[in-house]
N, C-alpha and C positions, 0 to 999 in steps of 0.2 A: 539209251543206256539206263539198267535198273539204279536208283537210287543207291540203294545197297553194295553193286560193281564200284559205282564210283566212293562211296566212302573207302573204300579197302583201298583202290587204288590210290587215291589222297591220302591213305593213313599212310600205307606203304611208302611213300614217296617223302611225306614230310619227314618219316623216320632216318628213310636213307640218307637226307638231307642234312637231320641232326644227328646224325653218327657221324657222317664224312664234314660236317663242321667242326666236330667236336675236338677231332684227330687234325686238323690243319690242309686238308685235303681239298683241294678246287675239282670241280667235274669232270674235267680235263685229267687231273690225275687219277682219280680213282676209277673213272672209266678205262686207261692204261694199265691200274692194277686190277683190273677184274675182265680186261680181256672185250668189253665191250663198246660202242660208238658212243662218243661224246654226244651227239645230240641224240642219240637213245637214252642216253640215262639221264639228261635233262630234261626227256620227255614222260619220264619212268617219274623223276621226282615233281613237276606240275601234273601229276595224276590223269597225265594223255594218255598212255601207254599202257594196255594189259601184256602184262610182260610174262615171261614162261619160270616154270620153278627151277629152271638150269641157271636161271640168269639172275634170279633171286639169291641163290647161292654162290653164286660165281660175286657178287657185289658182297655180301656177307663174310666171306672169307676174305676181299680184298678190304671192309673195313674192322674184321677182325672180332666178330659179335658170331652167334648163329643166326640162322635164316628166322626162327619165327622171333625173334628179338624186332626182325623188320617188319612182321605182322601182328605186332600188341601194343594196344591203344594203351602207352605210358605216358602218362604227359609230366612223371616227377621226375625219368629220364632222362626228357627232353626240353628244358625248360626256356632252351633262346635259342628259337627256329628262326633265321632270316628270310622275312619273306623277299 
């Protein structure tokens, strides 16, 4: 994997992370509100997963942001990411 893949994927993931933290939300739940598998979207936020742009939005609208809010590198957004 290009270097590049994986930063996006990692950025993507730690976003989703600190959005659905941020709202009270376990992976469990917010993969029930977006419609997708709990270990997909655990594998979506440790930046395993190239995930598709249906399923980027379908998580975005379950945690309530737009889609490319989960593709830009903010870190004064996200400021307490639990690893």
């Amino acid at each position: 994997m290009l270097d590049m893949e994986r930063d996006v994927q990692m950025m993507l993931g730690m976003n989703i992370r600190c959005y659905r933290q941020r709202i009270g939300l376990s992976q469990e739940a917010l993969a029930d509100k977006a419609g997708i598998h709990r270990n997909y979207l655990g594998g979506v936020e440790r930046g395993k997963r190239n995930i598709c742009l249906l399923n980027i939005a379908k998580i975005a609208t379950a945690l309530g942001v737009e889609p490319c809010q989960l593709l830009m590198h903010d870190r004064a957004n996200c400021k307490y990411i639990i690893e």
